[in-house]
Backbone as CSV, one residue per row, in Angstrom:
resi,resn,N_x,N_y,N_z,CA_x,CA_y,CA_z,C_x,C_y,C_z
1,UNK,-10.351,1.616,47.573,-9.779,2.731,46.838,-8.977,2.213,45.643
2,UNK,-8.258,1.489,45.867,-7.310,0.604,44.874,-8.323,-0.011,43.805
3,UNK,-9.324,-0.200,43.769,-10.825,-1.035,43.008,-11.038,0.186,42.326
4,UNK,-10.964,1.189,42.982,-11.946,2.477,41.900,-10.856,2.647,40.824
5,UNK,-9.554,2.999,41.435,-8.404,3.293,40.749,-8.632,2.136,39.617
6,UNK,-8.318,1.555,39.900,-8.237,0.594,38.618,-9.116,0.164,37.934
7,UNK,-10.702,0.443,38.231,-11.514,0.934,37.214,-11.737,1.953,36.379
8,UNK,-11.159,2.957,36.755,-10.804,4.145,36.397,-10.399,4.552,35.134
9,UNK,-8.953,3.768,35.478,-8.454,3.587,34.615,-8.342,2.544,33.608
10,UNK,-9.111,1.447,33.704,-9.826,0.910,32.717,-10.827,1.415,31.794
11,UNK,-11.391,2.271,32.374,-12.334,2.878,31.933,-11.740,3.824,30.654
12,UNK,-10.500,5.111,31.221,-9.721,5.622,30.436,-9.157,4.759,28.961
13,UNK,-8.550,3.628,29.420,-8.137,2.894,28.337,-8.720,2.357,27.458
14,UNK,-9.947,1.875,28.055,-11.222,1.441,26.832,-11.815,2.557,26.112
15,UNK,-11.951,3.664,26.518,-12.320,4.922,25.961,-11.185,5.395,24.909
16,UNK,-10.165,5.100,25.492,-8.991,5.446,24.432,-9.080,4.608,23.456
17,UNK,-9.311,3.470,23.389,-9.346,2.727,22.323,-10.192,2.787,21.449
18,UNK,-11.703,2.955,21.718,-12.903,2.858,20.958,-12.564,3.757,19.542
19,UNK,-12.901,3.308,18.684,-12.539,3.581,17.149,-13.457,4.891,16.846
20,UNK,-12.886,5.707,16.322,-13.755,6.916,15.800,-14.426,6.167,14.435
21,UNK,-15.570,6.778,14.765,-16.494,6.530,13.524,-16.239,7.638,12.101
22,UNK,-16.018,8.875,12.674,-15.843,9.673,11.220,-14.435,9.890,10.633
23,UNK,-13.517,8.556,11.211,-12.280,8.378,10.736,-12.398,7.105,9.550
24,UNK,-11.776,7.228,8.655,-12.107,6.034,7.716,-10.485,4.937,8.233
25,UNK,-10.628,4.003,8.011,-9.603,3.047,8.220,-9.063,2.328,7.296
26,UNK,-8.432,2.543,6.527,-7.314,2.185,5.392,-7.612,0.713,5.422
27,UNK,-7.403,0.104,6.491,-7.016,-1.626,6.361,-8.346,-2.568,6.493
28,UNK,-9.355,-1.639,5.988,-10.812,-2.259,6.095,-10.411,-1.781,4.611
29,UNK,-11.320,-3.156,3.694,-11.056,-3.144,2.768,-12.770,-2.363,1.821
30,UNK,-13.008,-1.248,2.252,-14.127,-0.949,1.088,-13.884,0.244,0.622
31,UNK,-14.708,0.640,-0.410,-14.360,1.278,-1.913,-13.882,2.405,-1.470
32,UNK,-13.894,3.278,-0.158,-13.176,4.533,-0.309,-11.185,3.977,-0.025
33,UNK,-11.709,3.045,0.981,-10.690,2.911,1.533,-9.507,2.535,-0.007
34,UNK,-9.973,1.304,-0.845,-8.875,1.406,-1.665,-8.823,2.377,-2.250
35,UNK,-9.764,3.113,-2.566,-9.505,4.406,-3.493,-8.783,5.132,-3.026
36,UNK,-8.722,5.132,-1.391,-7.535,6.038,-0.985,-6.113,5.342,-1.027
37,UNK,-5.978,4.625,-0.882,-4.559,3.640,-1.541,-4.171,4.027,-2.616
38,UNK,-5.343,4.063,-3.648,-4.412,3.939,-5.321,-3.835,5.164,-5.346
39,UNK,-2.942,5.440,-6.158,-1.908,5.994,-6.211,-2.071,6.793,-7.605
40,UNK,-1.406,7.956,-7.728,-1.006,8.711,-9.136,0.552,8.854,-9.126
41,UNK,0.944,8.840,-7.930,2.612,8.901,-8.174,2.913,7.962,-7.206
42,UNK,3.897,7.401,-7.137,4.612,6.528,-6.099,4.383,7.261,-4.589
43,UNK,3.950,5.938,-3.885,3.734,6.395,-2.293,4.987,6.203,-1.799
44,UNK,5.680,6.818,-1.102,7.094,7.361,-0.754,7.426,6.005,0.460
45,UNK,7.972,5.246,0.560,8.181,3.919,1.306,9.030,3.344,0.785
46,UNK,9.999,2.420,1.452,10.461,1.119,0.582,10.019,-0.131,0.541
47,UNK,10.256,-0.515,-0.706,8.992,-1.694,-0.848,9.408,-3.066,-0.382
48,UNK,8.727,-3.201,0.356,9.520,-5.004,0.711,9.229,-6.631,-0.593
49,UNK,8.415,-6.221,-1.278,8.160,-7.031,-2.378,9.469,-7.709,-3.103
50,UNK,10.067,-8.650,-3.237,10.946,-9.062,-4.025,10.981,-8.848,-5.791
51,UNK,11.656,-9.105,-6.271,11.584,-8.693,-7.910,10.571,-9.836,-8.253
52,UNK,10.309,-11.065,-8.210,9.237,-11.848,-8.859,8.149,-11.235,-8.134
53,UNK,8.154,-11.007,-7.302,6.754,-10.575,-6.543,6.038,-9.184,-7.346
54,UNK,6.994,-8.355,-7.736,7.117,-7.554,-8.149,6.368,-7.759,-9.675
55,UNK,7.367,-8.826,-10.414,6.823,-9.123,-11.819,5.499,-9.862,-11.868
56,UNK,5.030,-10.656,-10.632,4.077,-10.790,-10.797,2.220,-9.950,-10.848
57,UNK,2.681,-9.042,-9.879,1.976,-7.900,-9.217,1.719,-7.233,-10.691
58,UNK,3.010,-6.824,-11.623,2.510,-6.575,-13.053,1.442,-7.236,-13.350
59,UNK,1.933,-8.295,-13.573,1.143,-9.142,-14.762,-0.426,-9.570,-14.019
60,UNK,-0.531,-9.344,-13.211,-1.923,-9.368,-12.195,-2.602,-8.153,-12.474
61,UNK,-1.814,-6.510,-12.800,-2.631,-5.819,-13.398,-2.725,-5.343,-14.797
62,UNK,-2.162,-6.487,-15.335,-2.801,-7.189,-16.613,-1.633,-6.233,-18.090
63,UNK,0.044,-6.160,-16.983,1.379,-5.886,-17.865,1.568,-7.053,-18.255
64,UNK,2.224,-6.958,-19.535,3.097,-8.347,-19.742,4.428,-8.085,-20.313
65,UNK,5.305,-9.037,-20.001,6.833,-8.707,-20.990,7.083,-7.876,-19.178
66,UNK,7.469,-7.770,-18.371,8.243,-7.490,-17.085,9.342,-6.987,-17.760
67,UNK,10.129,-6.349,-17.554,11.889,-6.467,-18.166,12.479,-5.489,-17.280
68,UNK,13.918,-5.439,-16.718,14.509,-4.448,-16.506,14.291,-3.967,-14.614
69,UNK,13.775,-4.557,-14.157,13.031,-4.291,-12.930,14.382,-4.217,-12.022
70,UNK,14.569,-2.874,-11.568,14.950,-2.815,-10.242,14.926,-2.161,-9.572
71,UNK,15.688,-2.284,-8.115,15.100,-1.084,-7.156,15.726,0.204,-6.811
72,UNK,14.806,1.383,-6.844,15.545,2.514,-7.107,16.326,2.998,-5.752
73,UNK,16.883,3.917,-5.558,17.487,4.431,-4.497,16.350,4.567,-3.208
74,UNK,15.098,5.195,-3.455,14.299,5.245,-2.524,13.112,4.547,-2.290
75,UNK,13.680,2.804,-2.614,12.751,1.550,-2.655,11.861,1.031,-3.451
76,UNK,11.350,1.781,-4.309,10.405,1.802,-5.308,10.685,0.624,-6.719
77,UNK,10.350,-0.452,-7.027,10.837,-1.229,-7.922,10.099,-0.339,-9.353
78,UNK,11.183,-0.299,-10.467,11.289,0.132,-11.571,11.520,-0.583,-12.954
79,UNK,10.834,-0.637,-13.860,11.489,-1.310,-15.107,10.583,-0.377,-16.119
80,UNK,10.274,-1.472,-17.008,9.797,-1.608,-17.764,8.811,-2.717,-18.193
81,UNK,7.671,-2.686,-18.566,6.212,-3.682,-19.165,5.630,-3.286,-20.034
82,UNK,4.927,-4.228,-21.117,4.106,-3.927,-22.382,2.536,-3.782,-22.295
83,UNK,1.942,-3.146,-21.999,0.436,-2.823,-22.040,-0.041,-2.471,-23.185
84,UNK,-1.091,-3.526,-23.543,-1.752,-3.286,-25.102,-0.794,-3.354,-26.284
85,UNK,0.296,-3.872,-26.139,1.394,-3.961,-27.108,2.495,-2.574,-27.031
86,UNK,1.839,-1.875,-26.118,3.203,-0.586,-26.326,3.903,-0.993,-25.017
87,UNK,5.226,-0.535,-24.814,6.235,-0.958,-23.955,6.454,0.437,-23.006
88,UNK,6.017,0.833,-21.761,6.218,1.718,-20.983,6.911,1.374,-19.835
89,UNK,7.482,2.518,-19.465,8.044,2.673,-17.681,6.854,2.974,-16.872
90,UNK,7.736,1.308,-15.971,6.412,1.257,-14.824,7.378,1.437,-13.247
91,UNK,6.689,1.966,-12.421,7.051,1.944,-11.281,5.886,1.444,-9.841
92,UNK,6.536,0.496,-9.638,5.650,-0.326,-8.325,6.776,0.186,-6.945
93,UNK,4.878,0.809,-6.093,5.769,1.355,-4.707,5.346,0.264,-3.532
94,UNK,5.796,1.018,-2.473,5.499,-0.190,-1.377,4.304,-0.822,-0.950
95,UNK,3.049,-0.100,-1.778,2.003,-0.021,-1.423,1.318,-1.001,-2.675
96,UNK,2.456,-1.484,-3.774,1.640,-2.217,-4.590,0.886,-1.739,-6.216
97,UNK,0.861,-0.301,-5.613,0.126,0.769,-6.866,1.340,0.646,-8.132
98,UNK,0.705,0.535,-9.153,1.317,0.472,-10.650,1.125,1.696,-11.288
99,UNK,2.350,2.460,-11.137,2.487,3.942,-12.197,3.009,3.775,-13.488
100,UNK,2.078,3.870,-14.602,3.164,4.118,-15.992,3.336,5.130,-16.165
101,UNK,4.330,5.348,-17.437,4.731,6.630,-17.769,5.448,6.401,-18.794
């Protein structure tokens, strides 16, 4: 009896686990999935990125001139970067996504 039981419920738990197929999974990296990442406004988190991490993450999506960078009240690192020679406000959230404005 104790054998069934605890197949049982093995059974339950492996069933619980098995991955839905018509769920998409964020941390698999293909084209919907980042597309659902990128961002139009800051994803609401605080960002654990440090300020160089930060200035670099710019200049990786191809800002230059970093300036002014810091972190706002609700985690989000803020400054300012030059794209194409004009100088805009950028905001990097926890997620990495680069908003100008």
């Amino acid at each position: 009896m104790r054998h069934l039981l605890g197949a049982i419920c093995l059974a339950a738990a492996l069933t619980a686990c098995q991955p839905d197929a018509q769920t998409n999974n964020p941390a698999i990296a293909t084209d919907s999935a980042v597309a659902e990442r990128e961002a139009s406004a800051p994803a609401t988190g605080a960002s654990s990125f440090t300020e160089a991490q930060a200035q670099d993450h710019l200049i990786s999506k191809g800002y230059t001139n970093p300036t002014a960078l810091t972190k706002s009240p609700s985690g989000e690192w803020v400054g300012q970067a030059s794209m194409n020679g004009e100088t805009v406000n950028v905001t990097i959230d926890y997620q990495g996504n680069v908003i100008a404005s």
